[in-house]
N, C-alpha and C positions, 0 to 999 in steps of 0.2 A: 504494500500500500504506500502512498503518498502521506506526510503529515504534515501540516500546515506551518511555514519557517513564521520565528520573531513573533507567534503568539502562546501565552501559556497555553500546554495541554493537556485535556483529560483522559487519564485513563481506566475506567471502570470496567466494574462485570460481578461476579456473585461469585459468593462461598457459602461455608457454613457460618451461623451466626457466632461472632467474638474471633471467627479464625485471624490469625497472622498473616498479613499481606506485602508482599516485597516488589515494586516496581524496580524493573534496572534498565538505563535507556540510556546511549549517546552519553555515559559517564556520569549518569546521575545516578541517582537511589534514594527511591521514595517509599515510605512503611504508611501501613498504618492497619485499622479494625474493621471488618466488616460489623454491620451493628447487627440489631436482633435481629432483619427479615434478611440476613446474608446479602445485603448490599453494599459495595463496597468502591472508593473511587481515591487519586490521587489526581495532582499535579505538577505536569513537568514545568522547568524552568522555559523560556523559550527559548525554540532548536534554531541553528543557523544551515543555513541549507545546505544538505550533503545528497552528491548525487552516488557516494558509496553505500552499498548496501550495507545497513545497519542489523542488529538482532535484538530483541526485547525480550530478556525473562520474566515470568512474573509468577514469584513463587508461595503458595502456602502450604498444607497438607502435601500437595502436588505441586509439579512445575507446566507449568506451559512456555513455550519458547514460539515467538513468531519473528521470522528470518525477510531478509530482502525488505526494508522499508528503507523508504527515503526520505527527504522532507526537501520540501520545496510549495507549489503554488496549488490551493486546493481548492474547486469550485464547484456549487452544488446547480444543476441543472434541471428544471422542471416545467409540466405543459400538458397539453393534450398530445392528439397524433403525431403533430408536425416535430416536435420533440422525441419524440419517442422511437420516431422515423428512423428504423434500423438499416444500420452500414451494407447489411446482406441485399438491398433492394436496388441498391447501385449499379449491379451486375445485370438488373435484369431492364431496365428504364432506357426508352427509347435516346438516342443521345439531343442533346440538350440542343435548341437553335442557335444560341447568346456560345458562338466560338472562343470568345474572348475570356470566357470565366471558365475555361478545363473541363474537362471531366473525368475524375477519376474514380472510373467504374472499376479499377481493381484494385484499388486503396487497400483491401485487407489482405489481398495478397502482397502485396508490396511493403504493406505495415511491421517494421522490423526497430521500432526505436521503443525499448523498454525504461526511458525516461516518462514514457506517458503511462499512469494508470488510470484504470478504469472501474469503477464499481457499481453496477446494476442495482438499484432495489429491487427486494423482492418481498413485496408486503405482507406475503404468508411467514414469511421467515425473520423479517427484519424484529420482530421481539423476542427473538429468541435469543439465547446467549450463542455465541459464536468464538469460539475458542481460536477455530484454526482461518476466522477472516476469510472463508472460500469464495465472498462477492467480490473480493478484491483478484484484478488479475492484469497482468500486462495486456495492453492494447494492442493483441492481436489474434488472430485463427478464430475458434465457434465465440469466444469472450466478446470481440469485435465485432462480429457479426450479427450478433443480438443487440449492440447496445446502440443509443444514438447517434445520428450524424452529424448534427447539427453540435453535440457536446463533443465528439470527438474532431471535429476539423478546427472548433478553437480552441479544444488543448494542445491540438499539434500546431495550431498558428502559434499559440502562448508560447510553449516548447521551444519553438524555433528562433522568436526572437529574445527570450529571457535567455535563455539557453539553460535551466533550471528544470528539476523533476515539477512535472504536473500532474495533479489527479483529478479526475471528471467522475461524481456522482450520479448518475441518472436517476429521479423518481417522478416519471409521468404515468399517465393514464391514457387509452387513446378513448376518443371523444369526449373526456373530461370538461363538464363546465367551470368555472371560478369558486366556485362556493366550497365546495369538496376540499381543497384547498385551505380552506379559513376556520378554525375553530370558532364555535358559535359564538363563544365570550365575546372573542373581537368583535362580531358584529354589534354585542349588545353597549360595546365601548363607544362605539362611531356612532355619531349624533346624527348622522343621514338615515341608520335605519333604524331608530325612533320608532315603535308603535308599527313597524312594518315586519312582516315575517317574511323570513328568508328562503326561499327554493333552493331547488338543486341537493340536497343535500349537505349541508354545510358541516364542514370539519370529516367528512368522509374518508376522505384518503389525508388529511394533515395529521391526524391523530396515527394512524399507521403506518403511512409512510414519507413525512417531514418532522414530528415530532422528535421521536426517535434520533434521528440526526442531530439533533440540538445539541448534542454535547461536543461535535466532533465539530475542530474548530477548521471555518471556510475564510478563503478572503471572499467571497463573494456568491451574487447566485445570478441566473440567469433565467430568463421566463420565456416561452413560447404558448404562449395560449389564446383564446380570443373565440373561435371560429363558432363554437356551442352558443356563446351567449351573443354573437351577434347575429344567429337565426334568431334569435329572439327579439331585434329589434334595439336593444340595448344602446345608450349614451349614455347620460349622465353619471348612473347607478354602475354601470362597471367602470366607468373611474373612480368612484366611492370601493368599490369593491379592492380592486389594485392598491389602492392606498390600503385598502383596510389587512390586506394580505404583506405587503413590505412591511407595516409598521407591525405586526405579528410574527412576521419570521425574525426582523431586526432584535424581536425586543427578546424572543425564544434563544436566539445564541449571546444575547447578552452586550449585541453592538450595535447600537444607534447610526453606525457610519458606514455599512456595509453595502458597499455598491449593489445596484439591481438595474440590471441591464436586460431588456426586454426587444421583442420583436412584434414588427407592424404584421400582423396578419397579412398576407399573403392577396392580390387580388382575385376573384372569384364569382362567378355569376350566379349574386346571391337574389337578384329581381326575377333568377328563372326559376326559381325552386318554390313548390310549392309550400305553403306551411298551413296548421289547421289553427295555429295558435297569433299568429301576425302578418300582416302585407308587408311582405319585402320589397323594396324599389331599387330603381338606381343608388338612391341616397344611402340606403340603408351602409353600404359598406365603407364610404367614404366617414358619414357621420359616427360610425364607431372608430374610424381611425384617428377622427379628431378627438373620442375621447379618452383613447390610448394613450395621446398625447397632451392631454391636461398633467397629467401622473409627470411628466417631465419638470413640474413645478417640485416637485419633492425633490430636496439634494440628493446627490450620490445615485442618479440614475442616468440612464441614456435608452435611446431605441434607435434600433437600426432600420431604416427604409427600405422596404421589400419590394416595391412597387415597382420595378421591374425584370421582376425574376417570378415569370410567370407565364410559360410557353402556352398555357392553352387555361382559357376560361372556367372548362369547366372541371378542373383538376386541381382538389381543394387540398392535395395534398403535393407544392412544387418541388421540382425535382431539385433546382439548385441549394439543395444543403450545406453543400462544401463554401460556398460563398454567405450564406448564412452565419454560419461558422466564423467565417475568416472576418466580415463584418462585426461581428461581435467582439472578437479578439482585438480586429483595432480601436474599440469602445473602451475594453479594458484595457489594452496598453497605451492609449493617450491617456485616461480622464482618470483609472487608478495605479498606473504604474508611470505615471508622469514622464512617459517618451515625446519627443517633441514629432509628432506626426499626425499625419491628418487621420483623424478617426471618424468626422459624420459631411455629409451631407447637405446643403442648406437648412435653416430652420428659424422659420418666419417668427419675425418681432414685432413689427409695428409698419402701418402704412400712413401715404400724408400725401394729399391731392392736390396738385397746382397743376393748371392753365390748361385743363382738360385730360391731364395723366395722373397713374396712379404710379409714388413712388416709393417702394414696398425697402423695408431694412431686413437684413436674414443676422443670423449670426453662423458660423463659417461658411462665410463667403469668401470662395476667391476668385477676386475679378480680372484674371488676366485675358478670361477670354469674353468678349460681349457678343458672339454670333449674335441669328436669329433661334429664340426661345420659343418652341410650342408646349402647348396644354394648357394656358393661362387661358381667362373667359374674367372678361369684366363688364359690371351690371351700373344703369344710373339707378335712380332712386324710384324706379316703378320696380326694381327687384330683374327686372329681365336681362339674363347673360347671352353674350352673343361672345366668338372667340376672339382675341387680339393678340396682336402685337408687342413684344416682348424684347427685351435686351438691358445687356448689363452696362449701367456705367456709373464710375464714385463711388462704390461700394457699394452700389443699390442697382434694385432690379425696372426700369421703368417699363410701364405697361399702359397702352390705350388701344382705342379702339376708334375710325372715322365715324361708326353709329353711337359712337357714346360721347357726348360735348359735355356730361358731368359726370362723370365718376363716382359711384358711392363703392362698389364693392370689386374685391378681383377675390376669383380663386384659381388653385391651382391644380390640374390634374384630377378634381373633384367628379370622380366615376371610379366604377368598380375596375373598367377598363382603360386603365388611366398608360396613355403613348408620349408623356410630356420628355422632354429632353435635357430639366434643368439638372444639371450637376453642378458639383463641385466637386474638387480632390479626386476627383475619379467616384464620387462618391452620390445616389440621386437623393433630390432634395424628398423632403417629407410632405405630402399632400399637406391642404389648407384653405382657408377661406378665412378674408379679414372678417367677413360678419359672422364671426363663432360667436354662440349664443353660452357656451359653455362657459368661458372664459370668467363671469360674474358669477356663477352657479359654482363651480366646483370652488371648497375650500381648504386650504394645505393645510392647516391646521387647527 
C-alpha cells in the first residue's frame, strides 16, 4: 500500500480486550491497550516519502507483518458509473475521434510502474478486519483491470510528474445518486434542507463505504458524479447537496482544507430520454452544470470541463477517461501541489456592457490568441439569444451581435451539445451564462 507522507498516521484494528499492542514502522515504535470491546489504535509521527519498500510489524499475542508499503501521495476517488468506469473497457471501445488526446486501449498491458497503488472498495468486506490488506495491490494485470480509469490515469499523471509513490482508492457505485453518499446528520446540519426530507437514500453507501476510510489519512479526494440527479431535473438542491457532502467528508478525516476536485458531467442527450418523474429539455443539462459550478465558491476545490470529450450524444458513459484523469491531475498539481502550470480552463467572473458589446472577465485566461470564438449566443433584454461574435482582446473576451444594439445577457456553449471552441492552456472553458439565477440563491456558508 501507499501511506500518506508529512501527515500523522493511524494505525488501528482489534484484539482481545486489555491485550498488548506494538506498532513498528519507518523507525518508530508505538504501544499501547486495546480497551474493553478489543479496539485498539496508535499514531505514527509523520513519514517523509520513501519510495523503498518498507515492513510494519504489529505485535501482541501474535505478530502480523505487512511488507512492500510506501509512502508518498494518497487520494480517495469516488462517483457513480463514470468513476467506476473500469480500465478493462478500454480494450474493447471503439477508438476515440479527438486524435489529439491518445488512446490507450492497452494501458494494463503496458502498466508496469509499481510506484502507483491501487485499492478497490469493496463494501461487503470493507468492515471487516483485514490483517493481510488484500484491496491493496500494484496497478496492474486482473487489480487494474477492475479498478477505475478515471483514478488511475491521475495517479499515473501525479506519479509522473511528482515522481513520488501514489495511491488511488476507489469507492463508487454505478448509477449512484448524491445522497447515498451523505450521512443523514449532515443533511439535518444544512439549513437548505430544513423541514425537507431527503431521497435517494441518504448515507447508503457513506456509512459502508467512505466512512470506514476516515481514518486513513488522504491528501485529497476526487468526485465524479452528477448524471442520476440531473435526470431529475436538479439545480439548486444539488449544489446544496455537494456542499453538504465536502463539508462531511472534510470534517470525517478531520481537515477542513482538503482539496475536492470534481468533474463537469459529461455532455448527453438528456431532452431525449424519456422520464415519468420530470420534463427534461435542452436546459436541463446545461442548468445543472451551472450548479456544479456554484460548489467552486467553497475553497480548496476545482472542476474540470468535460464539454468536449464526448464522441457521441447518446453515450452517457465517454470514453475519454484517460484525459479525464490527466485533467484532474493538473487540478491537483497546480492549485495543491503548487506547480507553476496551467491546470483549468477559462472560468467566467463578471461581465460589463459598452457601446452595444458584451465585455465578459474569465479568470485563467490567456490571451495570446484572439481568433474567431464560436458557441457564445447573446440576448437584449426581451431574453431572446441569437449566436454572435466573439474574440479575445485585454484580457477579456468581447462578444456582440448586429441583431442585438443592447446587450443584457451572453452565454456560453449553453446546450447539452455544446461545439464552442473557447480554450485556454490547451485547456476548454467551462459553460455559462451571465444571467445565472443561482449565483444569489446558493450560500457558502
Amino acid at each position: 500500500m501507499v501511506l500518506q507522507s508529512e501527515k500523522p498516521i493511524n494505525i488501528w484494528g482489534f484484539a482481545s480486550p486489555d491485550e498488548k499492542v506494538k506498532v513498528e514502522f519507518a523507525g518508530q515504535t508505538k504501544q499501547t491497550e486495546a480497551d474493553k470491546d478489543g479496539n485498539w489504535s496508535v499514531v505514527l509521527n509523520p513519514l517523509k516519502i520513501s519510495a523503498k519498500p518498507q515492513s510494519m510489524t504489529i505485535s501482541g499475542t501474535n505478530k502480523i507483518k505487512l511488507d512492500n508499503i510506501l509512502v508518498g501521495e494518497v487520494w480517495l476517488c469516488s462517483g457513480q458509473s463514470n468513476m467506476e468506469y473500469q480500465m478493462r473497457k478500454l480494450a474493447k471501445i471503439p477508438k476515440p475521434k479527438n486524435e489529439q488526446l491518445g488512446f490507450p486501449a492497452d494501458e494494463v498491458e503496458q502498466a508496469n510502474n509499481s510506484q502507483i497503488r491501487i485499492f478497490l472498495v469493496n463494501r461487503k468486506q470493507l468492515a471487516k478486519p483485514d490483517s493481510l490488506h488484500k484491496s491493496w495491490a500494484v496497478a496492474e494485470d486482473s487489480a487494474l483491470r477492475a479498478f477505475s480509469a478515471v483514478g488511475y490515469f491521475f495517479g499515473k499523471e501525479l506519479q509522473k510528474r511528482l515522481g513520488v509513490p501514489v495511491g488511488i482508492i476507489s469507492s463508487s457505485v454505478s448509477g449512484s445518486a448524491i445522497e447515498p453518499w451523505i450521512a443523514q446528520e449532515a443533511f439535518n446540519q444544512e439549513e437548505y434542507f430544513n423541514n425537507q426530507k431527503v431521497s435517494n437514500d441518504p448515507g447508503k453507501f457513506y456509512g459502508p463505504m467512505i466512512e470506514p476510510l476516515s481514518k486513513f489519512k488522504v491528501r485529497g479526494f476526487l468526485w465524479y458524479q452528477g448524471e442520476t440527479n440531473c435526470f431529475l431535473n436538479e439545480t439548486l438542491s444539488y449544489a446544496y447537496k455537494l456542499k453538504t457532502l465536502i463539508n462531511l467528508w472534510r470534517k470525517a478525516w478531520g481537515e477542513q482544507q482538503l482539496p475536492f476536485y470534481y468533474v463537469q458531467i459529461a455532455p448527453y442527450d438528456y431532452s431525449k430520454q424519456k422520464s415519468d418523474k420530470v420534463v427534461l429539455t435542452p436546459d436541463t443539462e446545461p442548468s445543472f452544470w451551472e450548479a456544479q459550478q456554484q460548489v467552486l465558491r467553497i475553497p480548496f476545490t476545482g472542476m474540470v470541463s468535460t464539454s468536449d470529450l464526448n464522441d457521441n450524444g447518446a453515450d452517457l458513459h465517454p470514453t475519454y477517461k484517460w484525459e479525464v484523469g490527466r485533467r484532474l491531475a493538473l487540478m491537483a498539481l497546480g492549485k495543491t501541489y503548487q506547480q507553476k502550470i496551467n491546470f483549468s480552463g477559462p472560468i467566467y467572473k463578471a461581465v460589463s456592457y459598452k457601446n452595444g458589446k458584451a465585455l465578459l472577465e474569465f479568470d485563467n485566461l490567456n490571451s495570446a490568441k484572439s481568433s474567431s470564438l464560436t458557441g457564445f449566443t447573446i440576448a437584449g433584454h426581451d431574453g431572446k439569444f441569437v449566436n454572435a461574435e466573439a474574440f479575445v482582446q485585454n484580457d477579456r473576451v468581447i462578444v456582440y451581435s448586429k441583431e442585438i444594439s443592447a446587450p443584457a445577457a451572453v452565454r456560453y456553449n449553453w446546450t447539452e451539445s455544446p461545439a464552442g471552441n473557447f480554450y485556454s492552456n490547451g485547456l476548454p472553458a467551462l459553460p455559462f451564462r451571465t444571467d445565472n439565477p443561482l449565483t444569489d440563491k446558493f450560500k457558502v456558508n
